[in-house]
C-alpha positions as CSV (number, residue, x, y, z in Angstrom):
1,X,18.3,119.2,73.2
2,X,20.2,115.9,73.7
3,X,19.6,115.3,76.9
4,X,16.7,115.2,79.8
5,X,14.9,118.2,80.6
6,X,11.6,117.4,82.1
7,X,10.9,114.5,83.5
8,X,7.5,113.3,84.3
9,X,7.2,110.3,86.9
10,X,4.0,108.0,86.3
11,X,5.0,106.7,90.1
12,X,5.6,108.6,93.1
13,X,9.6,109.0,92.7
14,X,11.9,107.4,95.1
15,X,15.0,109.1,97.4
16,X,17.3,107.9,94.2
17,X,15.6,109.3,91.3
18,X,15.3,112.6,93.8
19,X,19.3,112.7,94.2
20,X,19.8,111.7,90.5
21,X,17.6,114.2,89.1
22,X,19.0,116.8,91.3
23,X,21.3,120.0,89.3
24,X,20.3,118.2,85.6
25,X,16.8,118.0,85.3
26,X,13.4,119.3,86.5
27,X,11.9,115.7,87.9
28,X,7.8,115.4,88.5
29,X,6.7,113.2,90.9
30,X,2.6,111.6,91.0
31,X,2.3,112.6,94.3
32,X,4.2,115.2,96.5
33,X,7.8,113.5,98.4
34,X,7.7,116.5,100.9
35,X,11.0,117.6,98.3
36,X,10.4,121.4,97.2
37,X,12.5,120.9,94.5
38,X,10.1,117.8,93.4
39,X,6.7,119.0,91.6
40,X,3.3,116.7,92.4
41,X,1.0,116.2,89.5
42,X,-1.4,114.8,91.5
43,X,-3.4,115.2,94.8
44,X,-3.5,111.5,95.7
45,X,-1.7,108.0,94.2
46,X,-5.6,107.8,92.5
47,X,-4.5,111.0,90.1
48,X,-8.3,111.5,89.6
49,X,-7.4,115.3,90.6
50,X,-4.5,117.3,89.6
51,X,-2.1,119.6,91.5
52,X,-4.0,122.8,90.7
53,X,-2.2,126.2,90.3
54,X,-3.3,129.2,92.2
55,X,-1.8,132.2,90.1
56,X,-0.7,132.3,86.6
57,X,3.3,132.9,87.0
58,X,6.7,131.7,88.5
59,X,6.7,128.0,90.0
60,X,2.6,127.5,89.9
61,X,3.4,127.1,86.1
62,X,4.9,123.4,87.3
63,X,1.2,122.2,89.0
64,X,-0.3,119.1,87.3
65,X,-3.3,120.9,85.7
66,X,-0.6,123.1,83.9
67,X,1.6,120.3,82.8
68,X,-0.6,119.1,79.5
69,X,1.3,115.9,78.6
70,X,1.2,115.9,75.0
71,X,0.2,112.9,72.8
72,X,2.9,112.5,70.0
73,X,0.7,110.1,68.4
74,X,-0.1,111.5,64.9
75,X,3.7,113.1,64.4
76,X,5.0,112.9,61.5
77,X,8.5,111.4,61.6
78,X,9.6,110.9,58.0
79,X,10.6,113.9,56.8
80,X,13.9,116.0,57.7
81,X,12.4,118.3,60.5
82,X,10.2,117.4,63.2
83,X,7.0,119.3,63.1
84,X,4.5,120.0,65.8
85,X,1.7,118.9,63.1
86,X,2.4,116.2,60.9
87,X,0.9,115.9,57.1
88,X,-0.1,112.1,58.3
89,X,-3.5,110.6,58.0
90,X,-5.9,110.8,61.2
91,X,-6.9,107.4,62.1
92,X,-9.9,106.7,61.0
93,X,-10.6,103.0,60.5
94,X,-8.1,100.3,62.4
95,X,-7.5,96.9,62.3
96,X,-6.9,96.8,65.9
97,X,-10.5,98.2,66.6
98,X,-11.7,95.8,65.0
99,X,-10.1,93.2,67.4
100,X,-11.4,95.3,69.8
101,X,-15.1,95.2,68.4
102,X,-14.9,91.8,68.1
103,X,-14.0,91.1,71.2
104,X,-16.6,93.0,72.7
105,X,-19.0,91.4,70.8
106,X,-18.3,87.8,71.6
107,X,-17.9,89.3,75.0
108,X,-21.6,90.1,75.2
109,X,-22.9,87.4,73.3
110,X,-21.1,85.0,76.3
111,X,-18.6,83.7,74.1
112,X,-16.0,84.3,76.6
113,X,-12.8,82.2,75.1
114,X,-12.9,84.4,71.6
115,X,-13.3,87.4,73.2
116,X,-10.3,86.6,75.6
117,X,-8.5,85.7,72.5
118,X,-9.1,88.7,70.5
119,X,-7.9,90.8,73.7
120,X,-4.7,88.8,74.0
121,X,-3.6,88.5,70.2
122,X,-4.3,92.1,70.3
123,X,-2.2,92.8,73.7
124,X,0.7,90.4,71.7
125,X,0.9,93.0,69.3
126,X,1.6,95.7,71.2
127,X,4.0,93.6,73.6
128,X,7.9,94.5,74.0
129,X,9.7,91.4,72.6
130,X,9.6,88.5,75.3
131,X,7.5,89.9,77.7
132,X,3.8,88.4,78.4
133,X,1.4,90.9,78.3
134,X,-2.0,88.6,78.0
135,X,-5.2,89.2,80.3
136,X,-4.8,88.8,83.8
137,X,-6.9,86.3,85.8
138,X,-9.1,89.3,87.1
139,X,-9.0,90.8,84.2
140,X,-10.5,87.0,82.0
141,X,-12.9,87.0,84.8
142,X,-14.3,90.3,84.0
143,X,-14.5,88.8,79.9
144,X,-16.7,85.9,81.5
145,X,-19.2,88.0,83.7
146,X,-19.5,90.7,80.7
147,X,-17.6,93.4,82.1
148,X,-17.8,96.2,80.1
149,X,-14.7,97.7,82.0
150,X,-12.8,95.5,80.3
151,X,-13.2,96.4,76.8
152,X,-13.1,99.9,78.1
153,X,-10.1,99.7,79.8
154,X,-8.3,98.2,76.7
155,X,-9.7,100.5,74.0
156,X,-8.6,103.5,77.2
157,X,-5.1,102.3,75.9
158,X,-5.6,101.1,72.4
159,X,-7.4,104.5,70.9
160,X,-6.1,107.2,73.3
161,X,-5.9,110.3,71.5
162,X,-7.9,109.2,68.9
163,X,-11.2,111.6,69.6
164,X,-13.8,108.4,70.3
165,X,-13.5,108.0,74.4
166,X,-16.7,110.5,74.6
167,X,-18.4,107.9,71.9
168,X,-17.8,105.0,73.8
169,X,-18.6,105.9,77.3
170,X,-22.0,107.7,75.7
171,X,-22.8,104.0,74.2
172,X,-22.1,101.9,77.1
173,X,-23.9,103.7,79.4
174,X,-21.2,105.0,81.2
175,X,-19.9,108.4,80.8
176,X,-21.3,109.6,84.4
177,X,-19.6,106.7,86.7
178,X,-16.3,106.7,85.1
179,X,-16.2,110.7,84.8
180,X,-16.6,111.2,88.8
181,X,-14.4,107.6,89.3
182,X,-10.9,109.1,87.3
183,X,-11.6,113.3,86.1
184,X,-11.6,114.5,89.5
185,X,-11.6,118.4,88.0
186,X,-15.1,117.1,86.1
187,X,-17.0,114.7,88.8
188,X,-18.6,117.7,90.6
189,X,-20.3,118.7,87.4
190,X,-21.0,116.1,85.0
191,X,-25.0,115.4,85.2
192,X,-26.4,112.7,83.3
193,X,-28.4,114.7,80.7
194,X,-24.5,115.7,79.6
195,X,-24.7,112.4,77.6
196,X,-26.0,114.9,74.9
197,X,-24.6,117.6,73.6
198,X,-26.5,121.1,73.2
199,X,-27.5,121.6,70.1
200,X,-25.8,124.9,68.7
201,X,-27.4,128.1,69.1
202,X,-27.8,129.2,65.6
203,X,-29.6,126.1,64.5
204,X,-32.0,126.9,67.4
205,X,-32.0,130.5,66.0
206,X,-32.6,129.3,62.3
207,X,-35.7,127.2,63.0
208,X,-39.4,128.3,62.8
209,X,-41.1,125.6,64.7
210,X,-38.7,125.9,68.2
211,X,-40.4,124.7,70.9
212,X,-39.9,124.8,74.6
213,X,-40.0,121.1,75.1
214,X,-40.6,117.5,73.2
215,X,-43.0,118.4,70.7
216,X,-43.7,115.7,68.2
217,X,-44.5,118.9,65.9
218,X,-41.8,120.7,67.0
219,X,-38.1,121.1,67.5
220,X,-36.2,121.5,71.0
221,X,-32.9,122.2,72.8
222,X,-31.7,119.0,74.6
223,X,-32.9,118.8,78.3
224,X,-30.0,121.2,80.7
225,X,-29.1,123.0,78.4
């Protein structure tokens, strides 16, 4: 198709993009304009919590948590037809995390000025052509007091869709605050022995010394599960 058929709004749409969107396209809005002809993806301007559909057919197909937004990231582009799977490399090792680790580590060691540096050079890299996209003044004073949200924040942006999100909130102690702060559908669940994984059922099944609990002769499922 050459021309716009969905379009997804990271804003709450206006009166204009309403009326231009109108007879051409099917427009998405972040939060419901009081427009039945304008889908919400989210509850509230937070979009911790999706739209959520209440039958599996007609328009409940256009609620947020059906609307999977999908990364493009690893699509392969070179070749004469665009497939849904690309024969590209997964990223495995970048030179931008390393930035990133770096600037975490001078981060917590209180070097604050290289660690600002290593954000920005790595924010003037992914910056459109004349535009400054360095650390904020709240954002430098969250390098100096050793704000982890910072790094996280950046890397958020930097590795999204690259399978380590769960890896990093697991090492910084996080997971359980920033689960019930932005995954609205997840913060009445997530417990804080989820910061392990259950250990699969047929390795449970295949040993001989199982026991119900720590046993330093023994061998146990993780606590919950």
């Amino acid at each position: 198709m050459r021309d716009t058929a969905l379009y997804l709004s990271p804003e709450t749409v206006t009166p204009a993009q309403v009326a231009r969107a109108a007879n051409r396209y099917v427009l998405f809005s972040r939060t419901d304009v009081g427009d039945p002809v304008v889908w919400p993806l989210y509850e509230t301007e937070a979009a911790t919590m999706p739209t959520i559909a209440t039958s599996t057919s007609g328009v409940q197909n256009n609620k947020g948590n059906r609307m999977y937004i999908a990364c493009k990231k690893f699509d392969d582009y070179t070749g004469t037809v665009i497939r849904d799977l690309g024969s590209k490399d997964a990223f495995i090792f970048r030179l931008s995390e390393m930035y990133l680790i770096a600037a975490e580590g001078y981060m917590m060691a209180g070097q604050s000025g290289p660690a600002a540096q290593k954000l920005n050079d790595l924010r003037t890299a992914r910056a459109i052509a004349g535009k400054d996209n360095s650390l904020t003044p709240a954002e430098s004073a969250q390098v100096a007091a050793k704000d982890i949200r910072v790094i996280l924040d950046e890397r958020a942006r930097e590795l999204c869709g690259e399978q380590q999100r769960w890896f990093d909130l697991k090492r910084t102690g996080t997971l359980v605050d920033r689960v019930k702060l932005y995954n609205g559908a997840a913060a009445p669940n997530i417990q804080a022995f989820h910061t392990l994984r259950p250990i699969p059922q047929p390795q449970m099944d295949a040993v001989t010394n199982k026991t119900s609990g720590p046993d330093p002769e023994g061998f146990w499922q993780n606590t919950g599960y």
